[in-house]
N, C-alpha and C positions, 0 to 999 in steps of 0.2 A: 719584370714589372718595373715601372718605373712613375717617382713618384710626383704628383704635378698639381696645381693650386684647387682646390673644389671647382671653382669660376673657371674654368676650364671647360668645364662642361658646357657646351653651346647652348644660348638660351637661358640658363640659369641665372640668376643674381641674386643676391644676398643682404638683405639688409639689418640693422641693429640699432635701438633706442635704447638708452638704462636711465637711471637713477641710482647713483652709486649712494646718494646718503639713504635713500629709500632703500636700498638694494633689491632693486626688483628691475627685470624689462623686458623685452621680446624681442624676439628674430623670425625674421619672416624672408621666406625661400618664393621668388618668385618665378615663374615661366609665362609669359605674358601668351606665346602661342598655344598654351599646354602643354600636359605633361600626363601621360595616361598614370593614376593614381594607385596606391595600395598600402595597407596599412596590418599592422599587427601590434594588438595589445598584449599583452603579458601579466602584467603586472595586476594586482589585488586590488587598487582602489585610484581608478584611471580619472579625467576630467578630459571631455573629449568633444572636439564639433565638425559633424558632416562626417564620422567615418563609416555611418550605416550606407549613407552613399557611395563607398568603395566597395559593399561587395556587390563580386563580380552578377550579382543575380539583378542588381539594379541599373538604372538606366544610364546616365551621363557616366560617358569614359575617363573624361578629361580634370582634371584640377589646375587649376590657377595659381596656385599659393597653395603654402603650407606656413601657420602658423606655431611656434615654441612659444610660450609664454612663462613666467612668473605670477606670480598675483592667485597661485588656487583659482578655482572657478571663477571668480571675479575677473582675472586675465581674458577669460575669453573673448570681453567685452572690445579689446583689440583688434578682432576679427573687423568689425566694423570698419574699422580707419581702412584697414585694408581693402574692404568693401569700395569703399569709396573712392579711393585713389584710383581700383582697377576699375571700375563704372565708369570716372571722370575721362576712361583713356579707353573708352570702346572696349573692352576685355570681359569676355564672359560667355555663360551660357545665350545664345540668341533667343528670346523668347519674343519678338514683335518687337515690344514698346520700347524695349530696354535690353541691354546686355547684364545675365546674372551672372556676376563672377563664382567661381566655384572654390571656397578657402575651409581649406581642412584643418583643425589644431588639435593643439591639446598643451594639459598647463600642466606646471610643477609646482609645490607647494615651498614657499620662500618666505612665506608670511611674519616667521617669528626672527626673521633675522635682522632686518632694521626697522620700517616704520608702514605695520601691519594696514595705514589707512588709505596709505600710497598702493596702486594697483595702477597693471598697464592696462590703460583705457581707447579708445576710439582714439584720440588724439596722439599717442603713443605709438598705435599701430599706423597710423598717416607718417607719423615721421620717419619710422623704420623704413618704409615705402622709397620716402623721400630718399631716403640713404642707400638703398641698393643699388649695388654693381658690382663691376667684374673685378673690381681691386682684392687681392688675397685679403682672409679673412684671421682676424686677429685670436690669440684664443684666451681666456681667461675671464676675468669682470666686464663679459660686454653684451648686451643684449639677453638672451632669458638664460644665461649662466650667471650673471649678475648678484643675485641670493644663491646661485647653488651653494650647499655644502653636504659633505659625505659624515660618514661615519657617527648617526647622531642617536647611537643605544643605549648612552651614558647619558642623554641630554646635552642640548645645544654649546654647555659649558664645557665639555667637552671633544666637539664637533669639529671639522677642520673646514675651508674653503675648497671651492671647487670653482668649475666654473664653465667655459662653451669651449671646444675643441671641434677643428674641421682636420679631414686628411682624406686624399686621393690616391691612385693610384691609376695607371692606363697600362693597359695588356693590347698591343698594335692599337687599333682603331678603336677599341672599345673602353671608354673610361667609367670609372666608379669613384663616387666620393662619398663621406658623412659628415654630414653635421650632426654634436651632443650636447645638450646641456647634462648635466652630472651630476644627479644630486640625489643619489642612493642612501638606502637607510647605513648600508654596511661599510666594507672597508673597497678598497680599489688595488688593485697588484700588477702588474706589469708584467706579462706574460711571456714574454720574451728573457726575462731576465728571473723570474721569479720575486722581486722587490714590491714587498707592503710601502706601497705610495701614500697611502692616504688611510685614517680610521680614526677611531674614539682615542685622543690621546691619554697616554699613559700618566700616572700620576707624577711624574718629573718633567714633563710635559719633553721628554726628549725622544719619544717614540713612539707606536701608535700598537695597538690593542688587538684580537682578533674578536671582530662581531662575533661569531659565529662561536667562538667558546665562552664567551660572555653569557649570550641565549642560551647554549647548552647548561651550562651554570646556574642559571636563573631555575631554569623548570625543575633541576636539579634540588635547587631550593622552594620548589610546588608557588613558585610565583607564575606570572604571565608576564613575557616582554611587553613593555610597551613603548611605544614611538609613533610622530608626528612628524608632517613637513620633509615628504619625499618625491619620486619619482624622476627616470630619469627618461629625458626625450630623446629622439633620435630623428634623421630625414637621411634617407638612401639617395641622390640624386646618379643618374647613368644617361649615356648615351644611345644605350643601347632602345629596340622595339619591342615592345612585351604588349602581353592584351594585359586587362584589370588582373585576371585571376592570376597570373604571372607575374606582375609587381605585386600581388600579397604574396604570394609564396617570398619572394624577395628580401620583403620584410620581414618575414617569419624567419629567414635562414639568416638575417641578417641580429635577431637577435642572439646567435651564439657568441657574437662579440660581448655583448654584455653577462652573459654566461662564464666567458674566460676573464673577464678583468673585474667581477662583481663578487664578492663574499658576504651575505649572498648574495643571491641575484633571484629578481622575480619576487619579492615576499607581498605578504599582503599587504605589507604597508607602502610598498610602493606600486603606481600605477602606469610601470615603463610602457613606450609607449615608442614604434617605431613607424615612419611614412616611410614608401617610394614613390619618388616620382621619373619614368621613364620619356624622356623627350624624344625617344625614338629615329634618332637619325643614322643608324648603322643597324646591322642584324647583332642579337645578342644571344649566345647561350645559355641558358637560367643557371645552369649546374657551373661553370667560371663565374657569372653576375656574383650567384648567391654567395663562392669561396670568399670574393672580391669586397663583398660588402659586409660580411661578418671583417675581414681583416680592417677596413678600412671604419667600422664602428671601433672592436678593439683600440685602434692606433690614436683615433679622434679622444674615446674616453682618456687616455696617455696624457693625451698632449692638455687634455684641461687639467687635468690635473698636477702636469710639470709644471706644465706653462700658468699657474694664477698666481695673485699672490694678497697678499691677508684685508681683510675688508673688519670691520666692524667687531674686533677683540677676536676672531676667528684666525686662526695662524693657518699658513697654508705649508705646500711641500719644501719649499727653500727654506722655507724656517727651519725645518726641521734636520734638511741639510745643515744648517749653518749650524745648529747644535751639535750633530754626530763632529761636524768639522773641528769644532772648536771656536768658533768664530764670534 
């Protein structure tokens, strides 16, 4: 396996718009020829647009775009820019008068992290448009990692940064990439190495917490957890040919990534949410794809979470480095 830019994938492009004082923004996964579509929800409380048209029992094969957002349901209102840009350039479903483009999303909730009135709008998702290409993609505060943050059971005062993570992979002909935003209710761990990356910081703020014995604790003490402001997105992108029903399997196998690097993972308070999109220029085997795209979710969640760093009184992973260090 060897590992190579997501933009690598023929046809794909990537683009990104934020608001760092707002901390909110979007990314948007373009395939201007299409991309046969699939998608897998997971998570408890989703925000989501056009993925009834992914299953495979429905009509249009094809997607255009995949939108990430911030801004809670209000983000989706992003779709539109997107709209637009791919209308302006012939791209879409052909229906006569016009070409429908086909833009599937779904948003994360960021709202409480800088300035709740700020949301990615129509105009937002045009510029992200504007901004796609094949340049490798950055990871941390940019586009709808922006507001991510993790570990937030303790409330946001105790919360850490997160942020967008991409990683590929190509096995001969066939390559697999993901793009995440990361913005789980719980802690994040690095599977590779067994290391608590990210969670609810500790009251010395020099280390971080385990979600998951906190919640046990709590019921323990006949409360109810409760939490706000999650979910984490994900986009499969591959080279390989699949029909619809085989890029949702895709997606589906592609959430064991969030499975190995989530503590937890799936709850009801987040509404994880994973697309693929296959551009189909090589033959693909589902059972490698799907290995392929679980590791390459895993590696992407990693890398937002090394790779960000602190926004808006939120400390992220290097801080916390710098504490253990000494520094």
């Amino acid at each position: 396996m060897q590992e190579i830019p997501l933009t690598a994938v023929e046809g794909i492009t990537v683009g990104n718009e934020q608001d760092l004082e707002a901390a909110t923004g979007c990314t948007v996964i373009l395939c201007e020829k299409g991309a046969t579509g699939g998608v897998d929800v997971r998570g408890g409380a989703p925000g989501t647009r056009e993925t009834d048209l992914l299953n495979p029992l429905n009509l249009v094969e094809q997607v255009h775009a995949v939108l990430l957002t911030g801004g809670s349901a209000f983000g989706l209102d992003a779709a539109a820019g997107i709209m637009q840009f791919l209308e302006e350039r012939h791209i879409g479903f052909n229906v006569g008068v016009t070409t429908v483009p086909i833009v599937c999303g779904a948003v994360l909730f960021d709202l409480a992290v800088g300035d709740h009135r700020i949301r990615p709008d129509k105009e937002m998702g045009y510029r992200a448009c504007l901004h796609a290409g094949s340049a490798a993609i950055p990871d941390g505060n940019i586009g709808a990692g922006a507001g991510a943050t993790v570990g937030k059971i303790l409330g946001m005062g105790r919360a850490m940064k997160s942020g967008l993570g991409a990683y590929a992979l190509q096995v001969g002909s066939l390559k697999v990439g993901a793009l995440v935003a990361v913005n789980c209710l719980g802690d994040v761990l690095d599977p590779e190495t067994g290391e608590r990356l990210a969670g609810p910081v500790n009251d010395s703020g020099t280390g971080v917490l385990s979600t998951e014995d906190i919640m046990a604790g709590i019921l323990e003490a006949q409360a109810k957890p409760t939490a706000g402001g999650n979910t984490t997105l994900g986009c499969i992108v591959t080279n390989a040919r699949f029909t619809k029903a085989q890029a949702n399997k895709i997606a589906s196998l592609a959430q064991d990534g969030i499975a190995r690097t989530m503590r937890p993972s799936h709850s009801m308070f987040d509404g994880d949410t994973i697309f693929t999109m296959a551009t189909g220029d090589v033959d693909g085997d589902i059972h490698v794809t799907g290995i392929l795209a679980a590791r390459v979710i895993e590696r992407a969640i990693v890398r937002a979470v090394r790779n960000t760093t602190a926004l808006k009184g939120l400390i992220c992973h290097a801080d916390l480095k710098k504490v253990a260090g000494g520094v």
